[in-house]
SERO-4910 file (N, C-alpha, C, O; in steps of 0.05 Angstrom, whole numbers):
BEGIN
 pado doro    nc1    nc2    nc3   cac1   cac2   cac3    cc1    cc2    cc3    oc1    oc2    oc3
  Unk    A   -387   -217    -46   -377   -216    -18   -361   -241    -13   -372   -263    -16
  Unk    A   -335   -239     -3   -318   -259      6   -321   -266     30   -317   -248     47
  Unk    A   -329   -300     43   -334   -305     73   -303   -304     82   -302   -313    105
  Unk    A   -283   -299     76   -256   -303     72   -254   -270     94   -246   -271    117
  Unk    A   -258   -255     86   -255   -224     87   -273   -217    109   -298   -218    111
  Unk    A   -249   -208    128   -266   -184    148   -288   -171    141   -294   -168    118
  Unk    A   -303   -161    164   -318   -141    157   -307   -107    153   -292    -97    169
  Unk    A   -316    -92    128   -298    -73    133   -319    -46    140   -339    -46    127
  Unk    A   -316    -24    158   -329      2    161   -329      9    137   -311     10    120
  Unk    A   -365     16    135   -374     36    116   -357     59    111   -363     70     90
  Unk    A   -342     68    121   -342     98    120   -307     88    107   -293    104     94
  Unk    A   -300     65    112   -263     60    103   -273     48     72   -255     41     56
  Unk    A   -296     46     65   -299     26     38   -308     52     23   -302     52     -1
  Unk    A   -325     79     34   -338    106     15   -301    116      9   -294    120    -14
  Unk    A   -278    120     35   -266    128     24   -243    124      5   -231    141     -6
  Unk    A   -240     94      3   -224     84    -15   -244     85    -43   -232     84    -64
  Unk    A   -259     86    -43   -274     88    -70   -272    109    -80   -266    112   -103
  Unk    A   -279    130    -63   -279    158    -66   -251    177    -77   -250    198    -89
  Unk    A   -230    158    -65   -205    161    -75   -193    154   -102   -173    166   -111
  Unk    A   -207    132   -118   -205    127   -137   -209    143   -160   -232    150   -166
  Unk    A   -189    147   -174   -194    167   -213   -223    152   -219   -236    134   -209
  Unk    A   -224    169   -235   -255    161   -254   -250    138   -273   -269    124   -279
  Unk    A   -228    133   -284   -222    109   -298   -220     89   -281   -238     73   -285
  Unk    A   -198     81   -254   -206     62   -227   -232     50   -234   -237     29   -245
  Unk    A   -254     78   -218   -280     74   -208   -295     56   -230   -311     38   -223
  Unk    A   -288     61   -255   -301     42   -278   -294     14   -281   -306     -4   -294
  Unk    A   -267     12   -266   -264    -15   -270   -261    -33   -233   -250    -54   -227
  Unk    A   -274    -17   -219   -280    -31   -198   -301    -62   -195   -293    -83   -185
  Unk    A   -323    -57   -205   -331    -82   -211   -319   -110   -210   -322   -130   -196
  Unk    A   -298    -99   -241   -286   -120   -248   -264   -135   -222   -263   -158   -215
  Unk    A   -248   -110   -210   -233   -114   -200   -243   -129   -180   -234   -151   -176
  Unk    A   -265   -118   -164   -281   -142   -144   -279   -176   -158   -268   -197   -151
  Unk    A   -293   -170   -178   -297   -203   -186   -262   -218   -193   -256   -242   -189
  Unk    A   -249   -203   -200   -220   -220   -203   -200   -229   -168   -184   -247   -162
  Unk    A   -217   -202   -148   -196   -211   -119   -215   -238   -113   -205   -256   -100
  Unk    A   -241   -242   -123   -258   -260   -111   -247   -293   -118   -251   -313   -105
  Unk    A   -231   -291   -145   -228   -311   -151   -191   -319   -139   -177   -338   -147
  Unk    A   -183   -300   -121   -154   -302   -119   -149   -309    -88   -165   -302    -70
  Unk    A   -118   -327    -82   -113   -346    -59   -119   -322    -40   -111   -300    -45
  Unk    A   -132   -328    -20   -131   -326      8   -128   -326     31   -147   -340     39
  Unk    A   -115   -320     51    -95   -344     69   -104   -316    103    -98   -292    105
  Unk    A   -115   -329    118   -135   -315    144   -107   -327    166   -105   -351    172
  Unk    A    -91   -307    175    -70   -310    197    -79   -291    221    -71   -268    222
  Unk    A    -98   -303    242   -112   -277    261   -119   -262    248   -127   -263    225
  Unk    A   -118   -243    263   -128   -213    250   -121   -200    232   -125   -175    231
  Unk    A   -108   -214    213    -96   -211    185    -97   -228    161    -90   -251    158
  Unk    A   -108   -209    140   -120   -231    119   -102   -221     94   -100   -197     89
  Unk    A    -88   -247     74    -77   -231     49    -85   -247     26    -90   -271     27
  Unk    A    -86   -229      3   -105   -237    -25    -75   -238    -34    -62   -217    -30
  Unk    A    -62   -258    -44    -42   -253    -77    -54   -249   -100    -67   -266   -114
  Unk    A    -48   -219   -106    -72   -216   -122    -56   -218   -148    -66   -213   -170
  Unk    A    -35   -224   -145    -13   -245   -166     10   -256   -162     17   -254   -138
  Unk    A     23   -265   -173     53   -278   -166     70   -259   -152     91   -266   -141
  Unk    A     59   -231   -152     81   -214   -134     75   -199   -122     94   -184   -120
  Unk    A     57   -192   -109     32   -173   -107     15   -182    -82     -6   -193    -89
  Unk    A     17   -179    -56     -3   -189    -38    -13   -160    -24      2   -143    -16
  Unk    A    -46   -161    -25    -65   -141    -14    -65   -154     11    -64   -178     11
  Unk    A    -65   -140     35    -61   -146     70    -87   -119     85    -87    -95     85
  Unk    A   -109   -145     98   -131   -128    111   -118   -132    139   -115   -153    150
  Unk    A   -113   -114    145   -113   -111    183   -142   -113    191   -159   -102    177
  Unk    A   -151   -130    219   -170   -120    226   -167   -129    254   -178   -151    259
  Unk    A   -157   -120    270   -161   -122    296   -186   -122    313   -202   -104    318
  Unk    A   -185   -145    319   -224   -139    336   -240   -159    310   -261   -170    316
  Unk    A   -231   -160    292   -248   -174    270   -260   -156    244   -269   -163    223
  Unk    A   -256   -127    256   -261   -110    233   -250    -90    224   -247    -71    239
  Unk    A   -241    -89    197   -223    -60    188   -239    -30    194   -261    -26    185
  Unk    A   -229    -14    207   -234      4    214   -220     29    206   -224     50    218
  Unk    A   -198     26    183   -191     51    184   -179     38    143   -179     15    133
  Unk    A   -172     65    131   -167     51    107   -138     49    106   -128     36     88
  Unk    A   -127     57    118    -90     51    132    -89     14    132    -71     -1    125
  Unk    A   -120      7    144   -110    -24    153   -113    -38    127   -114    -62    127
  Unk    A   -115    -22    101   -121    -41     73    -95    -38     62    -91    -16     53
  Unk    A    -77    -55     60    -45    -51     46    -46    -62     16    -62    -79      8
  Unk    A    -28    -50      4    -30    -68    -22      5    -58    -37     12    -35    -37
  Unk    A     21    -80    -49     42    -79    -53     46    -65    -86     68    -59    -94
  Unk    A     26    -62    -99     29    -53   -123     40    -25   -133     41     -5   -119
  Unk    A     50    -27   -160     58      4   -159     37     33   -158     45     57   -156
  Unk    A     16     26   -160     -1     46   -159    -12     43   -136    -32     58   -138
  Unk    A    -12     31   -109    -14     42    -88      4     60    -71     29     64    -74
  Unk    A    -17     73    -47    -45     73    -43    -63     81    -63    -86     79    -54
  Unk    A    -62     87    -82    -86     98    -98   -100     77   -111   -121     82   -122
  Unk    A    -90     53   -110    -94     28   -125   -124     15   -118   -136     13    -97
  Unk    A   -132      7   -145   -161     -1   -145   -157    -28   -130   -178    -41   -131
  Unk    A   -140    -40   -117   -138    -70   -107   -148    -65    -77   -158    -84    -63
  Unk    A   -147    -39    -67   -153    -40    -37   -186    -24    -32   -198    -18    -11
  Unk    A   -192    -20    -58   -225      1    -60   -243    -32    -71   -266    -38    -66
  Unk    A   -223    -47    -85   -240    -75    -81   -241    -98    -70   -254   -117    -78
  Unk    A   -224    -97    -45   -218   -113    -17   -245   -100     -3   -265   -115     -4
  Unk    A   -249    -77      8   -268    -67     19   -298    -68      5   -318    -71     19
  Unk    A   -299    -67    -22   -316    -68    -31   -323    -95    -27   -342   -100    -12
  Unk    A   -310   -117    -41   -317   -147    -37   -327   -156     -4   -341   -175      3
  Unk    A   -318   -141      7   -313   -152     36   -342   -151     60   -342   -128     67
  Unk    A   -361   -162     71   -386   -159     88   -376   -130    100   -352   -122     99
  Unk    A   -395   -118    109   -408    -89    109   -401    -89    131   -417   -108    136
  Unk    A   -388    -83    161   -379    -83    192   -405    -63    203   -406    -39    197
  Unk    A   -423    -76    219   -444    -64    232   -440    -52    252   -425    -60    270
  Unk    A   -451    -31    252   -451     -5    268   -438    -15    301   -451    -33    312
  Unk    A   -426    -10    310   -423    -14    344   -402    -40    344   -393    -53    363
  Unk    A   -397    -40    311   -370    -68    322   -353    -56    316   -351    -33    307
  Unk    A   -332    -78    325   -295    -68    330   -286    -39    346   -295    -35    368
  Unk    A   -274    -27    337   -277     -5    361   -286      6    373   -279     11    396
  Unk    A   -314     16    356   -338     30    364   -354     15    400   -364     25    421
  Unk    A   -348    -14    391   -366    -35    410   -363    -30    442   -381    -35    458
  Unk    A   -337    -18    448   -321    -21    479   -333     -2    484   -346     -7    504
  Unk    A   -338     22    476   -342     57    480   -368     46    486   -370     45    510
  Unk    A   -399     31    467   -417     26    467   -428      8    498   -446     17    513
  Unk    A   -413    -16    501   -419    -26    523   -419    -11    548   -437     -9    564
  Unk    A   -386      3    551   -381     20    576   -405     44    578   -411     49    602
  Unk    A   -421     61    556   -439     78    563   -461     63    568   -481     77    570
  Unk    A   -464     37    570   -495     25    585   -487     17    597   -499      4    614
***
């Protein structure tokens, strides 16, 4: 887990994984441990990994947390399908129930 990285919704991290080929999914792991070791740079509500010399992965998270898998960008030729944005989410703290968008709807019904 990167302190670098938003928190991202459960349900935007099942479906970028879920999206991934069965070859991807095998090398997810890896892919986690290589974004962990790559530059970082936190501009507001916008965070980007160069996940090489040409190549930058971009988390939207408005409110502080990604909420949708639209807000995971990645410049490579195999995105969206690309294992770089199923291991942004994966690397990334777990966004607890009632934050970021969910939170406003939550307060206003009590």
């Amino acid at each position: 887990m990167s302190p670098h990285l938003p928190p991202v919704a459960p349900a935007v991290t099942a479906e970028l994984v879920e999206a991934l080929t069965p070859r991807l999914r095998k090398r997810l792991d890896a892919g986690v441990a290589k974004l962990a070791g790559r530059p970082v740079v936190v501009d507001g509500d916008t965070v980007r990994i160069a996940v090489d010399d040409d190549t930058d992965l971009v988390l939207h998270a408005p409110g502080g947390v990604v909420t949708s898998a639209d807000a995971i960008s990645c410049g490579c030729l195999l995105a969206p399908a690309c294992l770089h944005r199923a291991a942004a989410a994966s690397a990334a703290p777990v966004a607890e129930s009632g934050s970021g968008a969910d939170s406003g709807t939550e307060a206003e019904a009590n």
